[in-house]
N, C-alpha and C positions, 0 to 999 in steps of 0.2 A: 194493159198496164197504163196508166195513169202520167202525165206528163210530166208531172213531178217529181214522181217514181223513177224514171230515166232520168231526169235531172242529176237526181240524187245515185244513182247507179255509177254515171259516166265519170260523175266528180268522185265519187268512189275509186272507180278502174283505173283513172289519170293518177292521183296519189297515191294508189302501188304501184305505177308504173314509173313515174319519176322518181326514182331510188334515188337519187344524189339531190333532190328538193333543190334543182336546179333553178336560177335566177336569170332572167335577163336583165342583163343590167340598163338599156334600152329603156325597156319597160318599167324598169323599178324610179329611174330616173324622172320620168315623164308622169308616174302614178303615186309614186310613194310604195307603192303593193305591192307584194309578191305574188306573182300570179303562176310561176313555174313552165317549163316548157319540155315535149318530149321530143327527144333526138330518134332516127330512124329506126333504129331495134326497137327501142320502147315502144314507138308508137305501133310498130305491127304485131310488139306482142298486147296493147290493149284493144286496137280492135278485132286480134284473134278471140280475146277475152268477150269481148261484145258480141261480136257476130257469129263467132264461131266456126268461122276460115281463116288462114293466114294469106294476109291482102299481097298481092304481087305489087311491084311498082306499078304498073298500069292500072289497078287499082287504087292504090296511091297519090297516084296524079290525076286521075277521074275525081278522086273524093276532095283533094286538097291541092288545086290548082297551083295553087303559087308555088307548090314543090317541085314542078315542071324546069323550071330553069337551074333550082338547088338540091335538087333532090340528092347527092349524096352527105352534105351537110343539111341535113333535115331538123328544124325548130318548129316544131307546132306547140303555141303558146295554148294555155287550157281555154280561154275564151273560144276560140275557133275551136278548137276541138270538141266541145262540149256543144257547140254551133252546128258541128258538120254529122258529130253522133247522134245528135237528137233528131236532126231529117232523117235520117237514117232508118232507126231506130223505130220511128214513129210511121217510116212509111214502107216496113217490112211487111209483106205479105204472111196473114197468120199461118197459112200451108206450106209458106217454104220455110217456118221455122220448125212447123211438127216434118219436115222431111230431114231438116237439120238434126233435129233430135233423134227422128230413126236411122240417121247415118250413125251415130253417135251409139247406138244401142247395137248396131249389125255390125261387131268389132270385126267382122271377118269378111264384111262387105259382098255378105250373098245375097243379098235383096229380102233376106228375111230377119226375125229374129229370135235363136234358138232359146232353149232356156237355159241352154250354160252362159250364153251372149247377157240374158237378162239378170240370171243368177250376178255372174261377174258385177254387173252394169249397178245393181243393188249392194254390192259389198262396198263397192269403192262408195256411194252416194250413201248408203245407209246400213254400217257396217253389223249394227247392232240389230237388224232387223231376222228374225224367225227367219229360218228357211220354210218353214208353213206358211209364213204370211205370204212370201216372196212366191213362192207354188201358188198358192190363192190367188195373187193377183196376175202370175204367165195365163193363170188356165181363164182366169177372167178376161183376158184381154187375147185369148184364142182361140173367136167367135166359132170356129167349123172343128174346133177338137182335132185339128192334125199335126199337134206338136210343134209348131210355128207361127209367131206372129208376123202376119203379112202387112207391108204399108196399112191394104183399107181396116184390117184389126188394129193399127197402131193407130191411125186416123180418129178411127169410131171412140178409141179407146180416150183421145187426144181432146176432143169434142164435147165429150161428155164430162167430162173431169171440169172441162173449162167454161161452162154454162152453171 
């Protein structure tokens, strides 16, 4: 993805997250601007939304220093935010995101994924889709025919899509 692209993502994530189109007044002072800031719920639920974990404090504090000493009055203004997502972001390894994804598909978390896991996994993401198509594309993506897509199936299957 393109750097832009996440630009454009993050500034996305933060304006659903900021529900109340929160102000600092700080900042509005000093800027003229509204630039908006997330309190601590918010911000763990957009970088659950980004990363696709829900961040612990220690994560929190690893990502966003300054929340170290404030951390239960938590303010992250979208300028940082957008700052510390885009490193982020930019410097995720492309395998720990197809492992992200196949946690996300192995709803039952056996290390594999069945075709009722993928079935499901296709209603919620693409309600309207054939269960033929949806059969078509388990049995494609389960290279040895043993009714399971395994990581290096979900892998090969990951790889190729993305080339």
């Amino acid at each position: 993805m393109q750097a832009n692209s996440y630009v454009a993502m993050i500034i996305e994530c933060f304006g659903h997250c900021d529900k109340e189109r929160k102000d600092d007044k700080q900042d509005n002072k000093k800027k003229n601007v509204r630039s908006g800031y997330l309190n601590k719920e918010e911000l763990k639920w957009a970088i659950t939304a980004l990363l696709g974990s829900t961040p612990t404090k220690l994560v929190l504090v690893q990502m966003f220093d300054e929340l170290r000493d404030v951390y239960p009055d938590v303010k992250v203004q979208k300028d940082r935010f957008v700052g510390v997502l885009m490193d982020r972001l930019l410097n995720v390894d492309i395998m720990e995101t197809f492992r992200r994804w196949f946690k996300a598909f192995d709803r039952n978390g056996q290390g594999f994924i069945s075709f009722e896991d993928f079935k499901q996994a296709c209603a919620d993401i693409a309600p309207h889709m054939p269960l033929s198509v949806v059969h078509q594309l388990f049995c494609e993506a389960d290279i040895n025919r043993d009714g399971i897509v395994s990581f290096n199936d979900f892998e090969r299957m990951m790889i190729i899509a993305s080339t």
